[in-house]
MARZA-114952 format. One record per residue (C-alpha): x, y, z. Coordinates in steps of 0.5 Angstrom, whole numbers, padded with zeros to 4 digits, always signed. Example, Ala and Ser with C-alpha at 12.3 -4.5 7.8 and 13.67 -1.06 7.14 Angstrom:
2
+0025-0009+0016/+0027-0002+0014/
// end
This chain:
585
+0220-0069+0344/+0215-0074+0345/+0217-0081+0343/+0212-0084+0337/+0208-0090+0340/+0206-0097+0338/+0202-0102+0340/+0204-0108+0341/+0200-0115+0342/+0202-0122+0343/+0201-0128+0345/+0204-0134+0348/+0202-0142+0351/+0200-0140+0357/+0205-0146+0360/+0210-0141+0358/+0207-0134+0360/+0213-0134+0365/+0218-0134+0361/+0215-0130+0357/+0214-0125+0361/+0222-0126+0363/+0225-0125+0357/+0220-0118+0356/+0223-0116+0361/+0230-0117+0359/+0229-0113+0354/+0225-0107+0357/+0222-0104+0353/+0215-0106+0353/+0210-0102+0358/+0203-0106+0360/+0197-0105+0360/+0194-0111+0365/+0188-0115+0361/+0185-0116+0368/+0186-0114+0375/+0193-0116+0378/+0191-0120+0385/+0192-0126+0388/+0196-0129+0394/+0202-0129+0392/+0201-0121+0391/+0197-0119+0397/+0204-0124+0401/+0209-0119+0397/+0205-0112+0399/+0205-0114+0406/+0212-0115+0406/+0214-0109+0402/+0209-0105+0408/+0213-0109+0413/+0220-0107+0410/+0219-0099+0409/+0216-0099+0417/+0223-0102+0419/+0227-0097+0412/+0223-0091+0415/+0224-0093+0422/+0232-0093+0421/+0232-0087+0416/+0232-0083+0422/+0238-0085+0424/+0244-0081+0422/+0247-0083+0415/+0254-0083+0419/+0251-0088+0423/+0250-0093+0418/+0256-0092+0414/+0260-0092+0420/+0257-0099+0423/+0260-0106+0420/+0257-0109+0415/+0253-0116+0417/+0250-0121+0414/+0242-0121+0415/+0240-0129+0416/+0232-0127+0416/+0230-0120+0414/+0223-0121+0415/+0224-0123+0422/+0230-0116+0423/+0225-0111+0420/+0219-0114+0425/+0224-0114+0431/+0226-0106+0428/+0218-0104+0429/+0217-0108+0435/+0222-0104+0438/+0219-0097+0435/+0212-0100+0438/+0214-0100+0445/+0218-0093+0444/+0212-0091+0442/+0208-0094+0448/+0213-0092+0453/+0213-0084+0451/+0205-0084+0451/+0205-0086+0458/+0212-0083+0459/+0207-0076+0457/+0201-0079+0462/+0206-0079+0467/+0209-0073+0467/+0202-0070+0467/+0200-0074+0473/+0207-0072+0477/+0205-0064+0475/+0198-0066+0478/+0199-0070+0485/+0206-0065+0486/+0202-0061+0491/+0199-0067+0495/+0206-0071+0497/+0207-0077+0497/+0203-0082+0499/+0200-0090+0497/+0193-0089+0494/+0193-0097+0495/+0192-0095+0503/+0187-0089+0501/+0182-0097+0498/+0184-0100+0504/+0181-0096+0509/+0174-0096+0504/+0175-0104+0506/+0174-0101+0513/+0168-0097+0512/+0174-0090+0514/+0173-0086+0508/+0178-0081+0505/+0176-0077+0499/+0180-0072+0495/+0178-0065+0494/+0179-0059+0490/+0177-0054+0493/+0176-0046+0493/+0178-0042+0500/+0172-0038+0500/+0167-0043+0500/+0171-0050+0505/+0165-0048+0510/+0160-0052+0506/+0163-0058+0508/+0158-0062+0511/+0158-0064+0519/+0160-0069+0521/+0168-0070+0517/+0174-0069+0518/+0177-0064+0514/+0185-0065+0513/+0189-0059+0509/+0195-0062+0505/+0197-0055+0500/+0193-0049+0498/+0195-0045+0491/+0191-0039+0487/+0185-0039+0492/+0184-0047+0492/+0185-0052+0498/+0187-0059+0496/+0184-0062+0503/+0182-0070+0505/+0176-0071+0506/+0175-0077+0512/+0168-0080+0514/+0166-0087+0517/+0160-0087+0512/+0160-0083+0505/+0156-0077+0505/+0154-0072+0499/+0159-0066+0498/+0159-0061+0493/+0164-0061+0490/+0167-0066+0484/+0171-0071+0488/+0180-0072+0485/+0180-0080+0482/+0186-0083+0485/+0192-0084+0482/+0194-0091+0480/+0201-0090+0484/+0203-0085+0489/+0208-0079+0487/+0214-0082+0489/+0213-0089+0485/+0211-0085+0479/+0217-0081+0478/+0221-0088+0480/+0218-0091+0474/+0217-0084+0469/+0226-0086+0470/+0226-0094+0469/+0222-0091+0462/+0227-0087+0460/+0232-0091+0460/+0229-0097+0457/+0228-0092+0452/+0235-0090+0451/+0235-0097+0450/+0231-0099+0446/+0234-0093+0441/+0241-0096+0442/+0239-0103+0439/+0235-0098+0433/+0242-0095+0433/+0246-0102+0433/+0241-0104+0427/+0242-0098+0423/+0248-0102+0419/+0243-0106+0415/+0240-0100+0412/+0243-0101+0405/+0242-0109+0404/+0234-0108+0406/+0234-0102+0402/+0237-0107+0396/+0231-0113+0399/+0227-0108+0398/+0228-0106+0391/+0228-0114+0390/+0220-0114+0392/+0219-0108+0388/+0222-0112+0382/+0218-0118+0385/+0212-0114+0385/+0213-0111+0378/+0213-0119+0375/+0208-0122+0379/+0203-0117+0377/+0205-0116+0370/+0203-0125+0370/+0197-0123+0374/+0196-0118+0369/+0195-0122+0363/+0190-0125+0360/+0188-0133+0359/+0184-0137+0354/+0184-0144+0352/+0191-0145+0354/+0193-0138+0350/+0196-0132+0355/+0196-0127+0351/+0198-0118+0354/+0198-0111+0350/+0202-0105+0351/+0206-0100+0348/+0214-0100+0346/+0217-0094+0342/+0217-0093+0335/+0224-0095+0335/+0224-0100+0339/+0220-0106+0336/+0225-0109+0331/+0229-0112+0337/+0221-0114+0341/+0220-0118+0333/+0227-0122+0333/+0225-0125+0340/+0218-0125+0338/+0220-0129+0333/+0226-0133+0336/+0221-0136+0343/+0214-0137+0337/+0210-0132+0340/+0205-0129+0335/+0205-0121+0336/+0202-0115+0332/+0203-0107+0333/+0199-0101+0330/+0198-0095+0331/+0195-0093+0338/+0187-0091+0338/+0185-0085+0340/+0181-0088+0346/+0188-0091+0349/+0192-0089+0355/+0199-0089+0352/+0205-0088+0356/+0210-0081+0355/+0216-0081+0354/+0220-0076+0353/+0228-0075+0349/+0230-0068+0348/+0238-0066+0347/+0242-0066+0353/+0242-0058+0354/+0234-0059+0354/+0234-0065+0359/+0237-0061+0365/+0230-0059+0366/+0227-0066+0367/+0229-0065+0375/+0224-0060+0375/+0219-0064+0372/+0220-0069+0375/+0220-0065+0383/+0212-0063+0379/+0211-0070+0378/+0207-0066+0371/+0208-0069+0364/+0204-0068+0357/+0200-0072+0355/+0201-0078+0350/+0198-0072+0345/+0200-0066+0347/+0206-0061+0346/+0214-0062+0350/+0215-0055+0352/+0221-0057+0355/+0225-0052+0351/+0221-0046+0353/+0220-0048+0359/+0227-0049+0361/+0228-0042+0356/+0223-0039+0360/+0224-0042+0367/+0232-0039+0366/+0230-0033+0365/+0225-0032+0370/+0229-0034+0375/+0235-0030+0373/+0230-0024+0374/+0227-0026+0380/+0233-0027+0384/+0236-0021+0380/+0242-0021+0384/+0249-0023+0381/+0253-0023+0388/+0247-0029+0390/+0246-0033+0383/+0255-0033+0384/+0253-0037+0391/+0249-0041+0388/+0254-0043+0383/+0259-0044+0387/+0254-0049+0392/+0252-0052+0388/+0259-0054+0385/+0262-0056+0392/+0257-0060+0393/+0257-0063+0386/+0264-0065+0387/+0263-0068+0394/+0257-0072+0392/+0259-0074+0386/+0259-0081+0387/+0252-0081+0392/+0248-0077+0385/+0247-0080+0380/+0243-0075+0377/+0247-0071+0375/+0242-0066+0371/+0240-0062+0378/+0247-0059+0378/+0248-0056+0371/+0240-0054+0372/+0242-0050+0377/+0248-0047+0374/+0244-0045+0368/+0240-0042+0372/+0245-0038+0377/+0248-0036+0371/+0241-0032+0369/+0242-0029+0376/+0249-0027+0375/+0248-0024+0368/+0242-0021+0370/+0245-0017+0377/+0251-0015+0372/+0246-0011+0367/+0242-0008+0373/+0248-0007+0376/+0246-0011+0383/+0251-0015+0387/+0249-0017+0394/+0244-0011+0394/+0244-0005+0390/+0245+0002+0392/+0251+0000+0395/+0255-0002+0389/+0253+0004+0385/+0255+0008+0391/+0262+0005+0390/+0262+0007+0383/+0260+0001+0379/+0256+0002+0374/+0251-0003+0371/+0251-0006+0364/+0244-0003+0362/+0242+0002+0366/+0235+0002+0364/+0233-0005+0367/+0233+0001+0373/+0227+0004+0370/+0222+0002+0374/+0217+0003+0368/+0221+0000+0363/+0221-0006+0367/+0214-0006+0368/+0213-0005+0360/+0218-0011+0359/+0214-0015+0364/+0208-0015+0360/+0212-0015+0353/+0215-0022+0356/+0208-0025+0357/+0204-0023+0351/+0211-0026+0348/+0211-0033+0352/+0203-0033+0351/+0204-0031+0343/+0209-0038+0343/+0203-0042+0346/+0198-0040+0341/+0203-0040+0335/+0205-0047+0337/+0197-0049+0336/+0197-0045+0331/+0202-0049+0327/+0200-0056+0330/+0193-0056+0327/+0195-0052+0320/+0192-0053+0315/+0185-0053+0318/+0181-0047+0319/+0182-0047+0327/+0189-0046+0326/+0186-0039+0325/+0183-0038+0332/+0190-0038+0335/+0191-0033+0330/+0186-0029+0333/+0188-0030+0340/+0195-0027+0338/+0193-0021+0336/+0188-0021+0342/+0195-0022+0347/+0199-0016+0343/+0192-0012+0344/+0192-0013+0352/+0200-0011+0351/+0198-0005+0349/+0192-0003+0353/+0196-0006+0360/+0202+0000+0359/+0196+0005+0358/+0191+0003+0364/+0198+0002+0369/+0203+0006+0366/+0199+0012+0363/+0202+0011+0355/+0198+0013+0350/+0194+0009+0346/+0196+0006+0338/+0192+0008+0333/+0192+0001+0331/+0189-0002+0338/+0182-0002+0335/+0184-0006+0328/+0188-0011+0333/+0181-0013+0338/+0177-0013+0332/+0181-0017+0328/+0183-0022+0334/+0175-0022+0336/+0174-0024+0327/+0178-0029+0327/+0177-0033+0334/+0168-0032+0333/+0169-0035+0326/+0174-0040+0327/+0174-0043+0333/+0168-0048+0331/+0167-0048+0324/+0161-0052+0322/+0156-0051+0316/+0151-0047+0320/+0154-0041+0320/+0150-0039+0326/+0153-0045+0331/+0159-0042+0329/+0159-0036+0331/+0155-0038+0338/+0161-0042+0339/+0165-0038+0338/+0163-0031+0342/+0162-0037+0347/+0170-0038+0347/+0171-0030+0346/+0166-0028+0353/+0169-0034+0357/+0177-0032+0355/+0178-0024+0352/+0179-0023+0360/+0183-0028+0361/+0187-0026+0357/+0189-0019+0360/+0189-0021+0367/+0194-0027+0364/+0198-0021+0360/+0198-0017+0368/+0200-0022+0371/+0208-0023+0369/+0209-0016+0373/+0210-0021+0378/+0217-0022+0376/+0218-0014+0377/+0215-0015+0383/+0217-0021+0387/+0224-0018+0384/+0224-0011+0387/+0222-0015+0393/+0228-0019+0394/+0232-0012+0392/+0229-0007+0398/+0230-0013+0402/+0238-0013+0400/+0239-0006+0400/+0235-0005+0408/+0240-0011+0410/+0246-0007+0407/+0243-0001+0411/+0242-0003+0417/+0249-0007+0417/+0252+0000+0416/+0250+0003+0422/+0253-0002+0426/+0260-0002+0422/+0264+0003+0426/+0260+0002+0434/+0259-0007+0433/+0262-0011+0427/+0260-0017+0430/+0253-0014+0430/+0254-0010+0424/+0257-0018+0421/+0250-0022+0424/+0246-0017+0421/+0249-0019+0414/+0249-0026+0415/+0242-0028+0417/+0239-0022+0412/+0242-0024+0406/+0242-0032+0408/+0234-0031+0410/+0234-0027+0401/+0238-0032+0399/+0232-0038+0401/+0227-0033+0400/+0230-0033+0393/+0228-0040+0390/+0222-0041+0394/+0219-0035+0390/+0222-0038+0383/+0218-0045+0384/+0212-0041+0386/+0212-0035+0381/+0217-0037+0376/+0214-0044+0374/+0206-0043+0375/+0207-0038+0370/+0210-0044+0366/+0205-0049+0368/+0199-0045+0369/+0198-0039+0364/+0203-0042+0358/+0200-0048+0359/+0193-0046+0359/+0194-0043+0353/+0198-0048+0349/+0192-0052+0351/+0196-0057+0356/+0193-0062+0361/+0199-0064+0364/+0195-0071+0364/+0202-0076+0361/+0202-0082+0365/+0210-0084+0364/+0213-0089+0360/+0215-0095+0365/+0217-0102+0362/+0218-0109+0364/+0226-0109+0366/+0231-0112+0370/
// end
């Protein structure tokens, strides 16, 4: 659920705006809101420094991880002057493999003409002896003026590369070669002298890798830093008064009024205006938080007055998931990586809600591939004489009905929780409207796809649903805005709503999808079982291996829009929340 916010006020003598601001963020409960725009020296000082020390983290991040632990621990007397050098020394990686690449192009280039000094070539025009450089086709070298020598160095595809020697400079017709800045030999010495002062270069990066967890830990100094030097930039000053707003959950303001009243700062809260940006934070059950993580991968939040569908999104997610992936053999994979990895890390996450998400969701798999009776592939497990748990889950119209069924389900959910959310006002009538509109997609979906009759009801439904949702979507006292208004929202939704309905067949879809893919691996490996094992292993292997990626990449497409996108559509939910982020320590 979303947390009850209040607002909060409160002022202090500005000599004493930054111990205030210190004790707020000892008891880090407080969101501010900034009185004025955070700037100043001392902030423009910190973001630099911040710029500087993520350039030297990401630079090092590179780095193998066992590299860093493996390195000793060394005190950093000056980490600025470190992280620069660390930069330095990318800078000039950098400028030596951009001129390593010129190199290795001019290499290529001057390879059909040998080695030779282009210095002597500028000599000679010192010397009124000129010698040019040319490309040129075979069939067209006697067109060369008279008077020149001609020397032939190499030829390739049809085109002579030839100098060109005259005591005078004469017009030829042909683009004249720029000469090198080195000759062919010097080139290649100096692209080895770059190499290895680049592997140099990555050696001392290597060497310094050790320092990455104590910048890492400077750098969430800076980022408090930042956080406190903003939040004093941030408050308002008059008269010798600083005074700051901002938000503290409901529950939270008895200790934020003892210290208030303890330090003598005047403070009042009351209820948020309509027109403030209030922050969200969430609390649910611990069965329900395991979703936060994929919240969290969306960077997606409810408004301050919106709904937290996170029980049905989890509920729903679980479901989509198990039916996607639709492969007991797979979900049971999952598991146990998710489990191995759980345990080795365990120390290194501290975000242990991922891997309860995950075996929830593999044991959505797994109970669905029983029920269907699919264990890394279908016919195979049949054949061997297993059967499934429910055999019409195997029906592909059934499954093409229950797909529909699920979304005007879910859908009717959305409209239901509106509906319940705006009761007693009439409005809460046009959600009801819009259920009957869902459940008569429904049914009109299962005739125009998969050929049913149609109720004898279905008429009552629309008629019923169109009623409600004209008449109540915006009441008001002139009955003919009312019903502009509300033939306005049917025109613009009634198809929507079908095409809404239609689009939960994607989970049969994507679903079948990943169990023909399954099922030809299995077929293909057997034909090469008895003459290629090896081959017959591979082809196992790197099929399933590649359904096995597939598999969640479709549910985070698939499975979570229809959470994101159609649910939410129709729960009338932006996704619009800023988080919930207090001054703390």
């Amino acid at each position: 659920m979303i947390v009850p916010m209040k607002k909060v006020f409160l002022i202090t003598q500005a000599k004493d705006a930054d111990g205030c601001l210190k004790k707020l963020r000892h008891l880090g409960v407080l969101h501010l809101e900034h009185q004025n725009p955070p700037q100043g020296t001392g902030l423009a000082a910190i973001h630099e420094d911040l710029i500087l020390i993520n350039h030297a983290l990401n630079i090092l991040n590179q780095e193998r991880p066992s590299l860093r632990l493996a390195a000793e621990d060394k005190e950093i007397k000056d980490w600025k002057f470190l992280c620069q050098h660390i930069v330095d020394l990318q800078k000039r990686i950098l400028q030596l493999e951009e001129y390593g690449r010129s190199l290795k192009n001019n290499i290529a280039l001057w390879k059909e003409w040998g080695d030779f000094a282009p210095e002597e070539i500028r000599r000679l025009a010192e010397k009124k002896i000129f010698m040019r450089l040319y490309r040129i086709p075979a069939k067209e070298m006697d067109k060369l003026p008279q008077g020149t020598i001609v020397r032939r160095v190499s030829s390739s595809l049809g085109m002579i590369n030839c100098a060109v020697i005259s005591p005078a400079p004469v017009e030829i017709p042909f683009k004249e070669l720029e000469l090198p800045a080195l000759g062919l030999r010097k080139m290649q010495e100096r692209l080895q002298r770059d190499l290895k002062t680049m592997e140099t270069l990555k050696k001392e990066i290597s060497s310094l890798a050790c320092h990455y967890d104590k910048l890492t830990a400077i750098k969430k100094d800076l980022e408090k830093e930042q956080e406190f030097q903003e939040a004093l930039a941030g408050m308002g000053q008059q008269q010798g008064l600083a005074y700051l707003a901002g938000f503290i959950p409901h529950d939270k303001t008895d200790g934020l009024s003892e210290a208030a009243k303890k330090q003598r700062w005047a403070f009042l809260f009351k209820e948020p205006a309509e027109e403030d940006n209030i922050p969200v934070l969430i609390r649910n059950p611990g069965w329900v938080s395991i979703i936060k993580p994929v919240f969290k991968l969306l960077e997606i939040l409810p408004g301050y007055r919106e709904l937290d569908i996170s029980p049905l999104f989890l509920c729903f997610l679980s479901l989509f998931f198990g039916m996607i992936i639709g492969d007991a053999g797979y979900g049971a994979l999952y598991f146990l990586a998710a489990l191995i990895i759980q345990r080795i890390r365990r120390r290194k996450i501290t975000e242990q809600k991922i891997f309860f998400l995950i075996y929830t969701f593999s044991a959505c798999a797994i109970f669905w591939g029983l029920l269907t009776g699919t264990v890394f592939g279908h016919e195979w497990y049949l054949k061997a004489g297993a059967r499934p748990l429910l055999p019409i889950l195997n029906n592909t119209k059934f499954l093409q009905a229950f797909c529909f069924f699920l979304g005007a389900f879910h859908l009717s959910l959305a409209h239901a929780w509106q509906a319940i959310r705006k009761a007693p006002a009439l409005t809460a009538l046009a959600d009801c409207g819009w259920i009957c509109i869902l459940w008569a997609a429904f049914f009109l979906a299962k005739t125009l796809i998969l050929n049913d009759p149609l109720p004898s009801f279905l008429g009552a439904l629309i008629i019923t649903g169109i009623t409600l949702v004209i008449f109540c979507s915006s009441p008001q006292k002139n009955l003919f805005k009312t019903i502009a208004s509300g033939l306005g929202a049917v025109s613009l939704s009634l198809v929507n709503n079908f095409t809404d309905v239609v689009s939960y067949i994607r989970l049969f879809a994507v679903g079948l999808a990943g169990i023909a893919i399954s099922d030809t691996v299995n077929i293909l490996a057997g034909d090469f079982f008895t003459a290629s094992p090896v081959i017959c292993g591979l082809i196992i292997f790197f099929g399933h291996s590649i359904n096995i990626i597939l598999g969640p990449l479709s549910v985070l497409v698939h499975g979570i829009r229809l959470n994101v996108l159609e649910f939410s559509s129709h729960a009338s939910l932006s996704w619009s929340g800023q988080a919930y982020k207090p001054l703390q320590e």
